[in-house]
PyMOL Python script that loads the backbone (N, CA, C, O; Angstrom):
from pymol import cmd

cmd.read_pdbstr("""\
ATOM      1  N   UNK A   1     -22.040 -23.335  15.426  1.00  0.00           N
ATOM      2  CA  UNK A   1     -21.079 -23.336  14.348  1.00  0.00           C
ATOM      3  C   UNK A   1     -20.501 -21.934  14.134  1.00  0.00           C
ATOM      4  O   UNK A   1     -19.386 -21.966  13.613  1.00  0.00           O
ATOM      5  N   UNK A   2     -20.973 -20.717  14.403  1.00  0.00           N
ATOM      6  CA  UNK A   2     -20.947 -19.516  14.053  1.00  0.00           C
ATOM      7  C   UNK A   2     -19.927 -19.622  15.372  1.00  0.00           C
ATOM      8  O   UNK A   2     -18.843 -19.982  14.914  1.00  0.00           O
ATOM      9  N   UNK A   3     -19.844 -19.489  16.545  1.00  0.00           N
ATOM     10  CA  UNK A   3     -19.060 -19.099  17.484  1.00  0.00           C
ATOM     11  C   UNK A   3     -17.551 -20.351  17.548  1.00  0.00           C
ATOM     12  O   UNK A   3     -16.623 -20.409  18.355  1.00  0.00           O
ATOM     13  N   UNK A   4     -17.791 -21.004  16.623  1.00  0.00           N
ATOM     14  CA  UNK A   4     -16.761 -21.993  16.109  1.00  0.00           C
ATOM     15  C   UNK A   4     -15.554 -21.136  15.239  1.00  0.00           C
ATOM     16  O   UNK A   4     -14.339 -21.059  15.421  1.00  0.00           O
ATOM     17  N   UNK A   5     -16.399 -20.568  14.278  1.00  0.00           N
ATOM     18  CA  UNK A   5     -15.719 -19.849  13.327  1.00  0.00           C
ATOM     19  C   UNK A   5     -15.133 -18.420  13.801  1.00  0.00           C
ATOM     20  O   UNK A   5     -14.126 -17.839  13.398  1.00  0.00           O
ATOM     21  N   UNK A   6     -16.121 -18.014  14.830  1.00  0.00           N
ATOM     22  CA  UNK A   6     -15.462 -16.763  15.284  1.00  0.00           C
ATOM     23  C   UNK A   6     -14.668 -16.697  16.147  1.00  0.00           C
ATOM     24  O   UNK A   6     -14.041 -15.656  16.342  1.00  0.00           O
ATOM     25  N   UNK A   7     -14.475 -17.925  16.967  1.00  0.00           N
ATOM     26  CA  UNK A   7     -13.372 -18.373  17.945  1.00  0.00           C
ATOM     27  C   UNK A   7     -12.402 -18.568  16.566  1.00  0.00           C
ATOM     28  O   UNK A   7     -11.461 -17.784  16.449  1.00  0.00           O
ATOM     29  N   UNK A   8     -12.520 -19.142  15.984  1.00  0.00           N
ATOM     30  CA  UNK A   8     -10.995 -19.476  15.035  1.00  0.00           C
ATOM     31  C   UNK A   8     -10.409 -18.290  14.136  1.00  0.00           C
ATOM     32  O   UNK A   8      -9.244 -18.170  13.759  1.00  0.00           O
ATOM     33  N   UNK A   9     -11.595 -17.358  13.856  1.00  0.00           N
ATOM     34  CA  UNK A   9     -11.057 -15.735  13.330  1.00  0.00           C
ATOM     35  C   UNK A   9     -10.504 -15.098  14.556  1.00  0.00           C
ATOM     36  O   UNK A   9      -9.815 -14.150  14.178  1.00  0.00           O
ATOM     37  N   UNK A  10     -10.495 -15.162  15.486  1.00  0.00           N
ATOM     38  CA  UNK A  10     -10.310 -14.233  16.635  1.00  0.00           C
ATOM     39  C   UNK A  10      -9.104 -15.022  17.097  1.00  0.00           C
ATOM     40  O   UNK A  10      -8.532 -14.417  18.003  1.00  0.00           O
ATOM     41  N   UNK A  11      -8.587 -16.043  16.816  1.00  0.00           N
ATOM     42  CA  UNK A  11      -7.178 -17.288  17.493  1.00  0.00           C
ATOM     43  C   UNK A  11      -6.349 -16.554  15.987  1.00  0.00           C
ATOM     44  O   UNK A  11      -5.448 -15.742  16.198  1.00  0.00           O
ATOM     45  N   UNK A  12      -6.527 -16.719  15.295  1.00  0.00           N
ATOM     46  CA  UNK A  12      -5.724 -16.402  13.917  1.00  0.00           C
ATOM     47  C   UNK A  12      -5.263 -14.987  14.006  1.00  0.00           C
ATOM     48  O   UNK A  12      -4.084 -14.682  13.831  1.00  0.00           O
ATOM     49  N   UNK A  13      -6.332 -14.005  14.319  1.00  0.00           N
ATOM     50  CA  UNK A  13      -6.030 -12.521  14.383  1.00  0.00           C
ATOM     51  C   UNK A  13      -5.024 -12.513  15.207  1.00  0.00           C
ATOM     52  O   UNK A  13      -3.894 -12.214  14.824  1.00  0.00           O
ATOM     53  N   UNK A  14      -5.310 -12.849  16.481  1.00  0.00           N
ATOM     54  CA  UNK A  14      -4.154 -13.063  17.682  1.00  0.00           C
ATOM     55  C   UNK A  14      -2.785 -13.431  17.300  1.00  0.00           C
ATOM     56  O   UNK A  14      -1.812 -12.741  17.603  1.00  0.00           O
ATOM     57  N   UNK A  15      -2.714 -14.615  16.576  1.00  0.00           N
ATOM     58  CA  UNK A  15      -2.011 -15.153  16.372  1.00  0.00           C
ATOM     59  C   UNK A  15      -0.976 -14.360  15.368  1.00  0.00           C
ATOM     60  O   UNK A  15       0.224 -14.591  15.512  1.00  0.00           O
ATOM     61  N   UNK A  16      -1.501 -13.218  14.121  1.00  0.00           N
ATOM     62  CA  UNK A  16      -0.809 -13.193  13.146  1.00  0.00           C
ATOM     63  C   UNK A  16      -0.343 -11.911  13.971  1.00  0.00           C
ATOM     64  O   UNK A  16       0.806 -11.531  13.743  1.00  0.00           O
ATOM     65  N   UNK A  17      -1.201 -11.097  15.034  1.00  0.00           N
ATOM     66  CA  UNK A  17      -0.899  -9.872  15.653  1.00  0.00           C
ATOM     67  C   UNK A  17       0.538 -10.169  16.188  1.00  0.00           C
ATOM     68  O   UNK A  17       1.562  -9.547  15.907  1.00  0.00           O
ATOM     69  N   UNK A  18       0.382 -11.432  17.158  1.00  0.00           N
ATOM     70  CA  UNK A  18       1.937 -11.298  17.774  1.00  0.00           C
ATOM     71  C   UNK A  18       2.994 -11.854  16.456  1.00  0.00           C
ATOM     72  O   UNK A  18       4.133 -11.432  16.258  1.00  0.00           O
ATOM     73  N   UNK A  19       2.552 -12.503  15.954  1.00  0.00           N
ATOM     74  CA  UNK A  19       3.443 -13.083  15.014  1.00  0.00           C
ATOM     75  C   UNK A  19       4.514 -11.623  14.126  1.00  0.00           C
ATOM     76  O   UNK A  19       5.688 -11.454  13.795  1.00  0.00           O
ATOM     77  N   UNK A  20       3.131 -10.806  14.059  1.00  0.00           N
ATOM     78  CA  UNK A  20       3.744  -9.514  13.299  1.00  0.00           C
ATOM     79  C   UNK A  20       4.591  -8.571  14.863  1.00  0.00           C
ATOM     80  O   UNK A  20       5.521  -7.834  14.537  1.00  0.00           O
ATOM     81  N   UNK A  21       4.371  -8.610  15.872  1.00  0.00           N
ATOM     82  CA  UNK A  21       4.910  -7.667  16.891  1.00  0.00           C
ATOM     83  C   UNK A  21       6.418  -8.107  16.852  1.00  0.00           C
ATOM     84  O   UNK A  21       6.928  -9.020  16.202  1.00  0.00           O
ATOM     85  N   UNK A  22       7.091  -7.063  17.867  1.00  0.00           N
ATOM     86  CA  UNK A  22       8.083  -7.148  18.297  1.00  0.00           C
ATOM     87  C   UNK A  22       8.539  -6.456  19.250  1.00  0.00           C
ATOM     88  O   UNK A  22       7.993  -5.359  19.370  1.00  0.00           O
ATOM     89  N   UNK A  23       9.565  -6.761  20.176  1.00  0.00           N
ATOM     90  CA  UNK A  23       9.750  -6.136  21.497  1.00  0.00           C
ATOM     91  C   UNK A  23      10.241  -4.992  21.535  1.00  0.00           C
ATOM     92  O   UNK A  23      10.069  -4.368  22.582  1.00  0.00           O
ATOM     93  N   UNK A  24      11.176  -4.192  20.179  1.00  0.00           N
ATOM     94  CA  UNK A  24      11.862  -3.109  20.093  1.00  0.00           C
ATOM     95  C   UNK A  24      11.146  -2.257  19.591  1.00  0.00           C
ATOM     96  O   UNK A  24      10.217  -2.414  18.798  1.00  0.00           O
ATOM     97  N   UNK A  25      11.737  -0.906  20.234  1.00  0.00           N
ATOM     98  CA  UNK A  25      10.773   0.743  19.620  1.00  0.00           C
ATOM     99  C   UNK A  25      10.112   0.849  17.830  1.00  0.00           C
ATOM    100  O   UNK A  25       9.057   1.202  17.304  1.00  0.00           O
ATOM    101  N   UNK A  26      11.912   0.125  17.210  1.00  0.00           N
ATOM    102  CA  UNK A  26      11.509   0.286  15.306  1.00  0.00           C
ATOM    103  C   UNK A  26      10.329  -0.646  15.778  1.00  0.00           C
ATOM    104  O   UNK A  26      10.456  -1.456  16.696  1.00  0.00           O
ATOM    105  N   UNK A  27       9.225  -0.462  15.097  1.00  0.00           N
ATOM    106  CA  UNK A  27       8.332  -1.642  14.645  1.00  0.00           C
ATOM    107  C   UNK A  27       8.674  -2.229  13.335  1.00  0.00           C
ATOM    108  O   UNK A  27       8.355  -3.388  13.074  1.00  0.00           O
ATOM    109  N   UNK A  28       9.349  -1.432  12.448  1.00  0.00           N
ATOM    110  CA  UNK A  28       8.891  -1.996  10.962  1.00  0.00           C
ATOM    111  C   UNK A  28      10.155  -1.701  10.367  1.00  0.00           C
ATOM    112  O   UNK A  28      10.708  -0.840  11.052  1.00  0.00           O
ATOM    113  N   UNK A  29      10.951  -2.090   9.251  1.00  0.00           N
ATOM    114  CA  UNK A  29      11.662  -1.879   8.777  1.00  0.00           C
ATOM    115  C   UNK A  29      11.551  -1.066   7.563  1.00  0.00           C
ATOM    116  O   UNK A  29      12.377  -1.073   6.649  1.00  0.00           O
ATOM    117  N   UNK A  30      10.263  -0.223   7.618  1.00  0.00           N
ATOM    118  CA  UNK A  30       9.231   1.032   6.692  1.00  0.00           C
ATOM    119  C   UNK A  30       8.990   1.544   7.385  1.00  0.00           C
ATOM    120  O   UNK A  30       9.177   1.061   8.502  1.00  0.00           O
ATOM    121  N   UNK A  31       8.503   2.658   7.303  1.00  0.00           N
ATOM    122  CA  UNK A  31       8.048   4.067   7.929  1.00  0.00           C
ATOM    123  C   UNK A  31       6.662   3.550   7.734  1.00  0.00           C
ATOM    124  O   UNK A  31       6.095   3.895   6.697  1.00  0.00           O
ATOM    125  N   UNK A  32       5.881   2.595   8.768  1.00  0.00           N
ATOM    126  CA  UNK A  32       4.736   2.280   8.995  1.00  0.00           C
ATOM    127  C   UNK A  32       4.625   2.734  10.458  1.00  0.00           C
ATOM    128  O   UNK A  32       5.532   2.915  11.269  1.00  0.00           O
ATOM    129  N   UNK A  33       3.216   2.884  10.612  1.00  0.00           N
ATOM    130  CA  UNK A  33       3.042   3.356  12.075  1.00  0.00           C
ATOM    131  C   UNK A  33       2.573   2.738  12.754  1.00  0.00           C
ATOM    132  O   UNK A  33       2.024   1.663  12.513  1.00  0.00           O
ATOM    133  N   UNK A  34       2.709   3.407  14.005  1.00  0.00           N
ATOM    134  CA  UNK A  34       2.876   2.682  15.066  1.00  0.00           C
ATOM    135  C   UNK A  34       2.346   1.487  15.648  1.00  0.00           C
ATOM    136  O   UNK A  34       1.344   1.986  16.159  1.00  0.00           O
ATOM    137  N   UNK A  35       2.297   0.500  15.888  1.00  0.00           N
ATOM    138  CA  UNK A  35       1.201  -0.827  15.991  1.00  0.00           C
ATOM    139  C   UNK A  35      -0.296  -0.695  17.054  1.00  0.00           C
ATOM    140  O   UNK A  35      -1.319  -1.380  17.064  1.00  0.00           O
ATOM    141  N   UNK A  36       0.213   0.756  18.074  1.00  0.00           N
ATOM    142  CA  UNK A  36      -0.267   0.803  19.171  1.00  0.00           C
ATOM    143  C   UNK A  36      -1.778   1.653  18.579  1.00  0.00           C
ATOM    144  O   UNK A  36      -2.885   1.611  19.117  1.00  0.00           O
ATOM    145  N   UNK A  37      -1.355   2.466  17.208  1.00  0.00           N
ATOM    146  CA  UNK A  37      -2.573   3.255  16.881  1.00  0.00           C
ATOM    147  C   UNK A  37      -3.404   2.224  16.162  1.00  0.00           C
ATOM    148  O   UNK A  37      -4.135   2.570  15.233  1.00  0.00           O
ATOM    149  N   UNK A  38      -3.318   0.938  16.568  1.00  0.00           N
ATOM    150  CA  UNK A  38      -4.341   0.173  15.580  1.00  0.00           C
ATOM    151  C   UNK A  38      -4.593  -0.776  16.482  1.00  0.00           C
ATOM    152  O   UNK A  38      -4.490  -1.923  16.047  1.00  0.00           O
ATOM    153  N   UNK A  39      -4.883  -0.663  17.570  1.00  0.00           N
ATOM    154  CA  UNK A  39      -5.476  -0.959  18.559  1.00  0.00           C
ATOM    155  C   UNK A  39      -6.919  -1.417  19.023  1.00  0.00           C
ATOM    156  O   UNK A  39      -7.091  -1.016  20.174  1.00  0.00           O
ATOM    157  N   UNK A  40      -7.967  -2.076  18.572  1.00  0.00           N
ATOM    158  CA  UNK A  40      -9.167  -2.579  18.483  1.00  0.00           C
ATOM    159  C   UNK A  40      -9.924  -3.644  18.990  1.00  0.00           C
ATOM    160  O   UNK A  40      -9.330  -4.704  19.187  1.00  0.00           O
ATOM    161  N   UNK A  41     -10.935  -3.578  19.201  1.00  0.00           N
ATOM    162  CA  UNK A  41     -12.132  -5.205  19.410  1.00  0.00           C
ATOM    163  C   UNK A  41     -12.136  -5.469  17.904  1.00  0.00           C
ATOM    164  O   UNK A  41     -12.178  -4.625  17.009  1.00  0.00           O
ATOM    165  N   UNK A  42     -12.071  -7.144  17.766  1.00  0.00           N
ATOM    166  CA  UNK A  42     -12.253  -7.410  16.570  1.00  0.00           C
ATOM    167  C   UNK A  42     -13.841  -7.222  16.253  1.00  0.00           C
ATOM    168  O   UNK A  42     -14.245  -6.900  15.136  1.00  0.00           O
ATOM    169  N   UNK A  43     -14.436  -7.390  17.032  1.00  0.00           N
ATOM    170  CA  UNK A  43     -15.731  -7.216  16.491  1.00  0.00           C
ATOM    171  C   UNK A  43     -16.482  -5.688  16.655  1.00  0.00           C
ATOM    172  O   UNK A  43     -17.672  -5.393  16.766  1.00  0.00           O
ATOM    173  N   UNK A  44     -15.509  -5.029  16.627  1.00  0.00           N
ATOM    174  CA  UNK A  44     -16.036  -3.517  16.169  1.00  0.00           C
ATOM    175  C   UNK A  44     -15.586  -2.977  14.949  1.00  0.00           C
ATOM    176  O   UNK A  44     -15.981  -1.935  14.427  1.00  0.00           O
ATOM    177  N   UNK A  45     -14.379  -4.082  14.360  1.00  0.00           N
ATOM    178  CA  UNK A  45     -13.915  -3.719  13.193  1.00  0.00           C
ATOM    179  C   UNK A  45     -14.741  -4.630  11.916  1.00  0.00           C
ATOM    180  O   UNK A  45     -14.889  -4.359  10.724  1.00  0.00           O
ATOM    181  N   UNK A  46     -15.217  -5.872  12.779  1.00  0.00           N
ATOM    182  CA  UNK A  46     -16.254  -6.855  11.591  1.00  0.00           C
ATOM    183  C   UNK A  46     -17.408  -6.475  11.755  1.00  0.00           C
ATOM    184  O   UNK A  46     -18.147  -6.955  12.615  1.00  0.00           O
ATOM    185  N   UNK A  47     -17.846  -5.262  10.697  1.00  0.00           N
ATOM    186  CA  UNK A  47     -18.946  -4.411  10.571  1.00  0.00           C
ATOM    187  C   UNK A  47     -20.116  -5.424   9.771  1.00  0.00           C
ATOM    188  O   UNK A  47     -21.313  -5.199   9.947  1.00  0.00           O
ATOM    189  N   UNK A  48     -19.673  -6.502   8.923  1.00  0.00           N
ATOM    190  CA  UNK A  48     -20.664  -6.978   8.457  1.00  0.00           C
ATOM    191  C   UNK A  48     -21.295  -8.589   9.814  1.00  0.00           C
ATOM    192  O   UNK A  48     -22.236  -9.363   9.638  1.00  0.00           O
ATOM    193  N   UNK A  49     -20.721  -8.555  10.512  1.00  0.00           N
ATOM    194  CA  UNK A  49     -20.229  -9.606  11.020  1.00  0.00           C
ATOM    195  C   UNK A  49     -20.537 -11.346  11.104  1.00  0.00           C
ATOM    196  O   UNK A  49     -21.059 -12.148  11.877  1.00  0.00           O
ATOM    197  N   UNK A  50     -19.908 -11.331   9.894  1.00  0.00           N
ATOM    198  CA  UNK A  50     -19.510 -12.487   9.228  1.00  0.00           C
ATOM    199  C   UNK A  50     -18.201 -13.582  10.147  1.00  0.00           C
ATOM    200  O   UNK A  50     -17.944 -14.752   9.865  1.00  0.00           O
ATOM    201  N   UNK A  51     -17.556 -12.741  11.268  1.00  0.00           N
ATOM    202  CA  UNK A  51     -16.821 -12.958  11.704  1.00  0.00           C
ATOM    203  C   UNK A  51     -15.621 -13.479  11.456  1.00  0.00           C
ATOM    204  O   UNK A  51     -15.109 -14.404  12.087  1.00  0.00           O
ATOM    205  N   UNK A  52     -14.866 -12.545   9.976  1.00  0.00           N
ATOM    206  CA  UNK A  52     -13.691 -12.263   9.242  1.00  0.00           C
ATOM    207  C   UNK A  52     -13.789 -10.657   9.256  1.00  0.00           C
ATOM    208  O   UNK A  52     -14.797  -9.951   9.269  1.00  0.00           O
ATOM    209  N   UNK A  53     -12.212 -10.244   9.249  1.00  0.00           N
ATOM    210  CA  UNK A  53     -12.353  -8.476   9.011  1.00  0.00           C
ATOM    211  C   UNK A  53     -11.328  -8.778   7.928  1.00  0.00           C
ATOM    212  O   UNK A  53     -10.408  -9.588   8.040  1.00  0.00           O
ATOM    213  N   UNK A  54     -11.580  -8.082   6.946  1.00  0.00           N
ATOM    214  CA  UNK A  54     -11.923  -7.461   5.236  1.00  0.00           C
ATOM    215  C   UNK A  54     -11.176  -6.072   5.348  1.00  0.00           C
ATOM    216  O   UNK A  54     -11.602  -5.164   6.061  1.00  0.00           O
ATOM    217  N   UNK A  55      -9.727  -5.954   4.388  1.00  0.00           N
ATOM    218  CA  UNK A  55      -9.446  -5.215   4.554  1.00  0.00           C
ATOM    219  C   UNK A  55     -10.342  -4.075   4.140  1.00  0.00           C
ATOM    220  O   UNK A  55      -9.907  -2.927   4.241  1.00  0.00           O
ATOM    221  N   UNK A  56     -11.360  -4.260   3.756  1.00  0.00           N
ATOM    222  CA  UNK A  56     -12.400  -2.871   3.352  1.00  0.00           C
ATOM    223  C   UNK A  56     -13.068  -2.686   4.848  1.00  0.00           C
ATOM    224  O   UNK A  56     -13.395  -1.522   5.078  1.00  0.00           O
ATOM    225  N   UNK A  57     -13.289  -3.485   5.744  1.00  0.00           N
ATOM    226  CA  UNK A  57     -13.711  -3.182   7.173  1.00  0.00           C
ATOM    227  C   UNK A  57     -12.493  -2.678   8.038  1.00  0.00           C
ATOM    228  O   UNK A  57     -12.651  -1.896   8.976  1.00  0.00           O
ATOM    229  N   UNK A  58     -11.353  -3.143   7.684  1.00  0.00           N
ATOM    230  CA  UNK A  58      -9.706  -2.526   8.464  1.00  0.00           C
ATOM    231  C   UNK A  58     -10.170  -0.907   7.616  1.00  0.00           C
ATOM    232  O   UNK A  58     -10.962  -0.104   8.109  1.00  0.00           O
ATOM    233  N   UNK A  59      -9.715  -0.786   6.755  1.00  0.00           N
ATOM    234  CA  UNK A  59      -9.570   0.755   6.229  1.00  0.00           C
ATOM    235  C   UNK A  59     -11.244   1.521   6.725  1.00  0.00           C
ATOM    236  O   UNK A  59     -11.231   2.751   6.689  1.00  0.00           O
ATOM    237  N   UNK A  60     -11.860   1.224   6.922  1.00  0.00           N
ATOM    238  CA  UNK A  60     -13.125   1.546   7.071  1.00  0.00           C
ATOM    239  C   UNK A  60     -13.440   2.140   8.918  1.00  0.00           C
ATOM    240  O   UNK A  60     -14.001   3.092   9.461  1.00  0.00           O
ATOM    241  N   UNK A  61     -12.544   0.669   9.422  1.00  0.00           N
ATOM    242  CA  UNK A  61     -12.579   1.444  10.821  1.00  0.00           C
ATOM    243  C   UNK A  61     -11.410   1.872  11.162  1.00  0.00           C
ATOM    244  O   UNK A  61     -11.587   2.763  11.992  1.00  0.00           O
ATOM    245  N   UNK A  62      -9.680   1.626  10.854  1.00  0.00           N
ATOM    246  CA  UNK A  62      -8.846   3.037  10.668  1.00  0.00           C
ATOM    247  C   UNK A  62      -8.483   3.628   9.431  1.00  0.00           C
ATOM    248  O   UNK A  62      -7.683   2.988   8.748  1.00  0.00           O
ATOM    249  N   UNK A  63      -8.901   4.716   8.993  1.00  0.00           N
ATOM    250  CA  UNK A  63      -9.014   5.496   8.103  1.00  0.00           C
ATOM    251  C   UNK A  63      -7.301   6.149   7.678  1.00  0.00           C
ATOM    252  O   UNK A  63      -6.953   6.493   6.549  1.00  0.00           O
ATOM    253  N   UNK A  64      -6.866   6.164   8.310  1.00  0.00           N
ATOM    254  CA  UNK A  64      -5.298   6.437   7.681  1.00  0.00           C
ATOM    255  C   UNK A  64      -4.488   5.320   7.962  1.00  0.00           C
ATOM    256  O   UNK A  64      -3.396   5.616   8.446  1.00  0.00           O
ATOM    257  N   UNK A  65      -4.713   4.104   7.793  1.00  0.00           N
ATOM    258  CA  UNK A  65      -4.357   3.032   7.393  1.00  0.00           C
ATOM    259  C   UNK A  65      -3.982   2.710   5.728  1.00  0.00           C
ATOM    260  O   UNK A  65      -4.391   3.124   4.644  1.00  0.00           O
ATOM    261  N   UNK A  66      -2.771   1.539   6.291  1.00  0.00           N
ATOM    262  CA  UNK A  66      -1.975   1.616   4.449  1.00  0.00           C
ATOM    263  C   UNK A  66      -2.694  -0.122   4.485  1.00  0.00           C
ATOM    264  O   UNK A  66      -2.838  -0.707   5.559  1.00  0.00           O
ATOM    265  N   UNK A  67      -3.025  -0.663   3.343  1.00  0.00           N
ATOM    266  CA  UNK A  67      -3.279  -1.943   2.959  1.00  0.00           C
ATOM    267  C   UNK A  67      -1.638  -2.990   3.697  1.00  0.00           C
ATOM    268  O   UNK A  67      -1.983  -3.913   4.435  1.00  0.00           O
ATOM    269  N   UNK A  68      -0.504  -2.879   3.557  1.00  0.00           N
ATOM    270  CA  UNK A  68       0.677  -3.648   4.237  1.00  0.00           C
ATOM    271  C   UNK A  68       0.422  -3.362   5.382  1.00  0.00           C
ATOM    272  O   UNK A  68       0.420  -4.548   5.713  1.00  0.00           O
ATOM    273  N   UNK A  69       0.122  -2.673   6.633  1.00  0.00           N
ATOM    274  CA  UNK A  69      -0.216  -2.378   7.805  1.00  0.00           C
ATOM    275  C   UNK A  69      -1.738  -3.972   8.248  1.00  0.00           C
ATOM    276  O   UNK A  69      -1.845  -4.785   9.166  1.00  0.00           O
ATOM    277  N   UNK A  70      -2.492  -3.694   7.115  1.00  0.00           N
ATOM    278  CA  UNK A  70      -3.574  -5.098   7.479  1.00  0.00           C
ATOM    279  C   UNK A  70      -2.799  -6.393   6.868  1.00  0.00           C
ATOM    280  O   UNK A  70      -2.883  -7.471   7.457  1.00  0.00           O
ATOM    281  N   UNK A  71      -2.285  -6.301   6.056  1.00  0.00           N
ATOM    282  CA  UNK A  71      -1.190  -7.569   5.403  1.00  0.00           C
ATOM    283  C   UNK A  71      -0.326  -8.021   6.513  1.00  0.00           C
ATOM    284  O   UNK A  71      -0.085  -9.216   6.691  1.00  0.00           O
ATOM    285  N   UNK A  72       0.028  -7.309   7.079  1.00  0.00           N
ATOM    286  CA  UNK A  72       1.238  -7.570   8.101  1.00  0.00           C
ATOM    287  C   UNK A  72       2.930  -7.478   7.582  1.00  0.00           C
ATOM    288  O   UNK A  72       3.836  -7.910   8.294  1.00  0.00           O
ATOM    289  N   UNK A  73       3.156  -6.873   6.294  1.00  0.00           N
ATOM    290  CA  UNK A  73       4.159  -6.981   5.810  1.00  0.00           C
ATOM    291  C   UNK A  73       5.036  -6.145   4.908  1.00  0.00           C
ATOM    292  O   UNK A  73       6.129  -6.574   4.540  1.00  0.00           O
TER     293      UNK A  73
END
""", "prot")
cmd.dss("prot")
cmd.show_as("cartoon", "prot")
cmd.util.cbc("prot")
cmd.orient("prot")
């Protein structure tokens, strides 16, 4: 059941990652950075691993990260 749930956190992450990408240099229509410096294994960022990452585990493992950067928006 556990590798159920972490297959479906890890399809969703994927999913909202490209959903948020795009093919051109602007990434963002804000002075957010770059998509490439947030670059990770999900399971080095799900420190408790519950197999969900918490924006307190996003800011935790990149540290000059803005909360809309883990939002996607």
């Amino acid at each position: 059941m556990k590798r159920f749930f972490l297959l479906m956190s890890i399809t969703i992450l994927i999913t909202s990652i490209a959903g948020c990408s795009t093919p051109h240099k602007k990434y963002h229509s804000t002075d957010m950075l770059d998509p490439q410096s947030f670059n990770a294994h999900f399971g080095d960022m799900d420190a408790n691993g519950d197999g969900l990452v918490t924006w307190d585990e996003f800011a935790a493992y990149f540290q000059n990260s803005e909360e809309k950067v883990f939002q996607c928006g």
